[in-house]
C-alpha positions as CSV (number, residue, x, y, z in Angstrom):
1,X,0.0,0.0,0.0
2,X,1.6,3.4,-0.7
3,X,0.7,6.2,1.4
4,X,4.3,8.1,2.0
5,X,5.5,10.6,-0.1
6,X,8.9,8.5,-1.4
7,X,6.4,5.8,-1.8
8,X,4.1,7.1,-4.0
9,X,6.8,8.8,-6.4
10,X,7.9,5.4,-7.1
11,X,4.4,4.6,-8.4
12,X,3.9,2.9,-11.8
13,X,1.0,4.4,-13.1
14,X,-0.7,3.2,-17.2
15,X,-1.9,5.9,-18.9
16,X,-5.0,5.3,-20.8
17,X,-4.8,8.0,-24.0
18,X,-6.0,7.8,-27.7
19,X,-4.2,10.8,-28.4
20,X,-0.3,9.9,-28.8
21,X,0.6,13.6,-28.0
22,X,-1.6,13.8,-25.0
23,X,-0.4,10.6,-24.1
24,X,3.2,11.4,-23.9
25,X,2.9,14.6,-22.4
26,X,0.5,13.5,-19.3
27,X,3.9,10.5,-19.3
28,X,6.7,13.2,-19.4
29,X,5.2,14.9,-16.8
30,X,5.0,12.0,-14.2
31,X,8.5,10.7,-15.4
32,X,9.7,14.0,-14.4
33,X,8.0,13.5,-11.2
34,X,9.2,10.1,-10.6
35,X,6.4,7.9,-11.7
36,X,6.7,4.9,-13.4
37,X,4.8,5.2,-16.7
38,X,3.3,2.4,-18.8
39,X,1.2,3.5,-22.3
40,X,-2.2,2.2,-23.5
41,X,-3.5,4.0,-26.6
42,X,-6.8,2.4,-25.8
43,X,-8.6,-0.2,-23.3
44,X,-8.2,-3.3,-25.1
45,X,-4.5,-2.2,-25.2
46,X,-4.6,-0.6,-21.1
47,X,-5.9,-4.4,-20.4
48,X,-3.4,-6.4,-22.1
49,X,-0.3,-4.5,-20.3
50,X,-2.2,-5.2,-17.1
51,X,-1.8,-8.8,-17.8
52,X,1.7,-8.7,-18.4
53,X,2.6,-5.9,-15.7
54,X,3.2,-6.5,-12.6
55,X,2.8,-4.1,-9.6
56,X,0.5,-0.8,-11.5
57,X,-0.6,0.8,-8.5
58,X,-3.0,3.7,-10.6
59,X,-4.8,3.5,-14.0
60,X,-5.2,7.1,-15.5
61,X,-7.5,6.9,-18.8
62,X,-9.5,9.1,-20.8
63,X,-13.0,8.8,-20.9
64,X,-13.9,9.4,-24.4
65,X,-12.1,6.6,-27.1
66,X,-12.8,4.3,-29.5
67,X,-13.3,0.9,-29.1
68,X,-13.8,0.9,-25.4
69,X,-14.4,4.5,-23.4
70,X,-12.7,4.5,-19.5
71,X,-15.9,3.6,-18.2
72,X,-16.1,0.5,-20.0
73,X,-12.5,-0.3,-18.7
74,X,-13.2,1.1,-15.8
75,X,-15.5,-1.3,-15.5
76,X,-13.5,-4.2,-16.6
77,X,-10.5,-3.8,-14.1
78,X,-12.8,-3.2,-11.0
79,X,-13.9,-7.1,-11.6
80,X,-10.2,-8.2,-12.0
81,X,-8.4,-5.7,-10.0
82,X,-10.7,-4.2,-7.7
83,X,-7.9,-2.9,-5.5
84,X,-6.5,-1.1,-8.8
85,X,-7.2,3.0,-8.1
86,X,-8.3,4.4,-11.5
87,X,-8.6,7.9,-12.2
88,X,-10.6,9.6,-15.5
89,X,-9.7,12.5,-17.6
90,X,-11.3,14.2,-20.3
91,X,-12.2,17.1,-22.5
92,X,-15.3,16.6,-23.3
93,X,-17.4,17.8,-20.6
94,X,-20.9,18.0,-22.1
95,X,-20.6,14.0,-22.6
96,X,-23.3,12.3,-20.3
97,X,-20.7,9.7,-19.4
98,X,-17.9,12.3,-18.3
99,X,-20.4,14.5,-16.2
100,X,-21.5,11.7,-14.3
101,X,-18.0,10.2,-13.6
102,X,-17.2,14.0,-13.1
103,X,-19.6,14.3,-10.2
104,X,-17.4,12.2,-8.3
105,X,-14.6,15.0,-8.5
106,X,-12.0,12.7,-6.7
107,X,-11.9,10.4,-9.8
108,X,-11.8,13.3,-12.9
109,X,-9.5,15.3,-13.7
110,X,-11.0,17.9,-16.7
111,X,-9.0,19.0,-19.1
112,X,-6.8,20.8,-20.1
113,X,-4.6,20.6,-16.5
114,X,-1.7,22.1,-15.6
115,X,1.1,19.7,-14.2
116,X,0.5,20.8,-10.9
117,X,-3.1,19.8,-11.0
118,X,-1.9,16.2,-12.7
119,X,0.9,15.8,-9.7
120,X,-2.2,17.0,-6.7
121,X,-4.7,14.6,-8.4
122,X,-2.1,11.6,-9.1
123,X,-1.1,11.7,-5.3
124,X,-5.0,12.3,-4.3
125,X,-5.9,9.2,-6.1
126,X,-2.8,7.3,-4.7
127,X,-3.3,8.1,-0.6
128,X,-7.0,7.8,-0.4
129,X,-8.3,4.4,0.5
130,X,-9.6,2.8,-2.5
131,X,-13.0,2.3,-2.4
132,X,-13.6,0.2,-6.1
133,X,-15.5,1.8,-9.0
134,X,-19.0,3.4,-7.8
135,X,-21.8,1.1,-9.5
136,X,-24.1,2.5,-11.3
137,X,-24.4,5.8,-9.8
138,X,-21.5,7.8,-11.9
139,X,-22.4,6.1,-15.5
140,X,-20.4,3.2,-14.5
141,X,-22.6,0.2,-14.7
142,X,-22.4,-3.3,-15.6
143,X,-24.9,-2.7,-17.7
């Protein structure tokens, strides 16, 4: 369990990102930081590195992208990894999906974010207790 500050910088954390740019800059900035980084351009991809990763202490995915949106993978991990924190970011803030997952503000991150507001929400999601995915309530169902 990490909950000290030289614990949590050695983090290894998959970013979740259809955009390659977006991608690498949200993975420059936590390299910088001293996170571990791991790249999925999507969530068929995210769940195939899981399988073959070892210790991934925080999934950080985009909401919106093809094939399978964060929700869906979301929803996918909590039933193989439900200790596996997972924090959402996204753009797109007049999607139905993202406002509900944005209502639980401790999971979203909006963007565009600053690094600072990457590192705050990074640790945020790292120290709390993790609690699993919230059913139903934030547009995360099994339906």
């Amino acid at each position: 369990m990490l909950h000290r500050d030289e614990d949590w910088r050695n983090a290894t954390i998959l970013v979740v990102e259809d955009s390659p740019a977006v991608r690498k800059m949200v993975c420059a900035m936590l390299t910088q930081t001293g996170y571990n980084c791991l790249e999925a351009c999507d969530g068929a991809e995210a769940l195939h590195l899981l399988e073959e990763a070892g210790d991934v202490q925080l999934v950080l995915t985009d909401v919106i992208m093809p094939n399978m949106n964060g929700a869906e993978l979301a929803r996918r991990l909590s039933q193989t990894r439900p200790e596996l924190r997972i924090l959402f970011m996204s753009g797109y803030v007049d999607d139905t999906i993202v406002r509900s997952i944005g209502r639980a503000s401790s999971l979203f991150l909006p963007k565009p974010f600053t690094a600072a507001a990457l590192m705050e929400k990074v640790r945020q999601s790292l120290d709390r207790p993790w609690m699993g995915i919230p059913e139903g309530r934030h547009g995360i169902s099994s339906a």
